[in-house]
N, C-alpha and C positions, 0 to 999 in steps of 0.2 A: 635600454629600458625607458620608456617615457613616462612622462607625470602618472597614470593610472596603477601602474606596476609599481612605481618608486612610493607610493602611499600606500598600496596594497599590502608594501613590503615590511609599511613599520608597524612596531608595537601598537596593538587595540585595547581599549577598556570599553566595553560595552558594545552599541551598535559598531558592526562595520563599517571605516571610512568613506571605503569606497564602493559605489552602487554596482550591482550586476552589470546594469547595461554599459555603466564603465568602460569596466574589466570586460566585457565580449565586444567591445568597440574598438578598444586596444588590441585583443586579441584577434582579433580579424584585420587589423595592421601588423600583425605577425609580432606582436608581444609573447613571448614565453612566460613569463613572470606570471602576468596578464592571467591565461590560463591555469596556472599550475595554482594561483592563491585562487579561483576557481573551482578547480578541483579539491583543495584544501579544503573548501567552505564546507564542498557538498556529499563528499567520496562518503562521507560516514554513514550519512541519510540514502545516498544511493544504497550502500550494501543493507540494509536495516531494510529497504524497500523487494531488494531482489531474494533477501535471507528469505521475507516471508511469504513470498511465494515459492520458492527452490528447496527451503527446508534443509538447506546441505549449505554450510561455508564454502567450500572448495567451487563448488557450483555458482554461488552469489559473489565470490570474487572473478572468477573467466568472466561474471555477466557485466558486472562493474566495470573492469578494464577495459573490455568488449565496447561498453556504452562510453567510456570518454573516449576512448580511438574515434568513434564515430561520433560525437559533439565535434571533436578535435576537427574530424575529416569536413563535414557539412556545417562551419559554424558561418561561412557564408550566405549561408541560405539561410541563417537564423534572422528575420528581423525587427524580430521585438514586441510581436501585436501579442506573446503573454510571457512572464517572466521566464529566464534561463533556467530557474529549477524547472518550472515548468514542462516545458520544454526537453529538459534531460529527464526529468521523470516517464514521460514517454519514452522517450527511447529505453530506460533501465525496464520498465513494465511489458513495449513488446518482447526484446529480448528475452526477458526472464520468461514470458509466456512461450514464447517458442522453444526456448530451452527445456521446459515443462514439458513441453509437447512430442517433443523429440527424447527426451531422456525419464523418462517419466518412470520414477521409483518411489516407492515407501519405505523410507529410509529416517525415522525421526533423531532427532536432536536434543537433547537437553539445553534449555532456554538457557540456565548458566553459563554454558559452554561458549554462547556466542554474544555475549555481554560485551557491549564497546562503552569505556566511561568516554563522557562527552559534555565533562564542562556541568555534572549535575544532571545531561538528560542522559536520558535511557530508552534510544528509540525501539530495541529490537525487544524489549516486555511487551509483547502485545495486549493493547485495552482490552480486547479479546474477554479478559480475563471477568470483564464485567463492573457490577457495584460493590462487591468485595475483595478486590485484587488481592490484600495482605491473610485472607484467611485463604485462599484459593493456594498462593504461591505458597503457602507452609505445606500441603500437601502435593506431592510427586507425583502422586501418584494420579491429579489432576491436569497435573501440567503435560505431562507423558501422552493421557489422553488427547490432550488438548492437541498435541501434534501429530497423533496419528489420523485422529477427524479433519483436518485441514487438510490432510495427504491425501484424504478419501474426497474431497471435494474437486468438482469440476474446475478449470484453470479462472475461467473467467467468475464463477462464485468466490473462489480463494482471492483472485486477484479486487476485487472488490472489500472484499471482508479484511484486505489488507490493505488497501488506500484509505478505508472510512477506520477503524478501528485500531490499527498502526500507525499511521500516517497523521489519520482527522483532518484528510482529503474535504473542501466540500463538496456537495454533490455536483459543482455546476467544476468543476474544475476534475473531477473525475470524469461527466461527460466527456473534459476535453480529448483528455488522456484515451479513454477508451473507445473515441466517435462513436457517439452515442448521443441519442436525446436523455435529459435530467431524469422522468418519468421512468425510462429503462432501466438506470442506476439505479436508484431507489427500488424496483424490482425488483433487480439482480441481489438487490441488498438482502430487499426482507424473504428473499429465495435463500440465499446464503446461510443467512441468520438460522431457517429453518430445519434448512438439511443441517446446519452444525449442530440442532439443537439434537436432532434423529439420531446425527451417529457418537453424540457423548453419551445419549441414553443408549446406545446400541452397549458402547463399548466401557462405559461406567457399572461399577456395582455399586446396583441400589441410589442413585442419586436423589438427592429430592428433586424438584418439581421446583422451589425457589432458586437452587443454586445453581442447576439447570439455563433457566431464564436468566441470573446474573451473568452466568459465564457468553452467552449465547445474544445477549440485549435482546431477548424474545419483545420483551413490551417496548420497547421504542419502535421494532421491526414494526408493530401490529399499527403504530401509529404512523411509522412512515407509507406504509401502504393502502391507508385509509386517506393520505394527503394525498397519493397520486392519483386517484380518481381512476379516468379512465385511460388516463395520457399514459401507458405502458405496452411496452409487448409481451409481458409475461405475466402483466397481472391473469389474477382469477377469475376469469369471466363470469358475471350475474347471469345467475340461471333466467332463460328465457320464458316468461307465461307462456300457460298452457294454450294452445289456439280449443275455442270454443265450437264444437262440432253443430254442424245446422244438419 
């Protein structure tokens, strides 16, 4: 084990010792240690990222495992121009979309169920839930909803609605993730935001019209898509004037 591993390995109080690029500089000199406090750091936030597009545990762990074998296999090829979560987050994001795409069930979960404590946080509650999270989470019958609207959502609106509002991806770092320009993201977003907003009212009884919007981020949506002007592919294209008949 050399210097990067033998610090990785001791007791922490606060920030991490030792830096990513560290630990994958070591591991690319065939440190095991190296990698595995690596996978320590991130395996948590990996599964929290793949849960919320997979919607199935069993599913978000094959994806997880599936994504460090391959960090593991191409860490050669990693070289540094954006960090190693970075990095593995792509890789956890296509696989779970392909997974998605290839197995693709409605199969919801109760949010409970797949609660990891971690030190205080609590990656897999999804923000999703809005500006009233604690009124929202006391009703079931909201949250229930909540997962079966996500399952109804296309892979790339999911996988969006889950880097920015799971995650709190930002958008220039989601571009990366999903090669894309910034302007698409933010599309893709306040597209998301929308259809989520359609199929809570589909499948809600009786919802208001505010709680709707909290659960949904309707109003920030409306604003992020007012910042992207024209730079998008999915915005709403401005109706063309009438051409004037001579």
């Amino acid at each position: 084990m050399n210097k990067a591993g033998q610090r990785a390995s001791q007791p922490t109080h606060g920030r991490d010792p030792v830096d990513d690029r560290d630990l994958v500089l070591a591991a690319q000199r065939g440190d095991r240690e190296a990698f595995k406090t690596l996978f320590e750091r991130y395996h948590r936030r990996a599964y929290a990222l793949a849960f919320g597009v997979l919607r199935h545990p069993d599913d978000a762990l094959d994806v997880v495992q599936d994504a460090f074998i391959k960090a593991h296999k191409y860490l050669d090829k990693f070289e540094g121009n954006s960090s190693f979560y970075t990095w593995l987050y792509r890789i956890v994001m296509n696989l779970a979309i392909d997974h998605l795409r290839k197995h693709r069930r409605i199969k919801p979960v109760e949010l409970d169920e797949t609660r990891i404590e971690n030190e205080g946080d609590d990656p897999l509650l999804p923000r999703i839930l809005g500006g009233n999270p604690g009124r929202a989470l006391l009703d079931k019958q909201i949250r229930a909803r909540i997962d079966q609207a996500l399952d109804q959502l296309s892979e790339n609106h999911r996988a969006v609605l889950v880097m920015r509002e799971l995650d709190g991806l930002s958008y220039e770092d989601m571009a990366k993730v999903m090669s894309c320009s910034k302007g698409t993201i933010m599309s893709r977003l306040f597209h998301a935001r929308r259809n989520m907003q359609k199929r809570l009212l589909d499948l809600m009884d009786h919802p208001s019209a505010e709680l709707v919007d909290d659960l949904t981020g309707k109003r920030d949506a409306d604003a992020e898509l007012h910042a992207v002007g024209e730079d998008t592919e999915e915005a709403v294209p401005a109706k063309r004037p009438a051409r004037s008949r001579t």
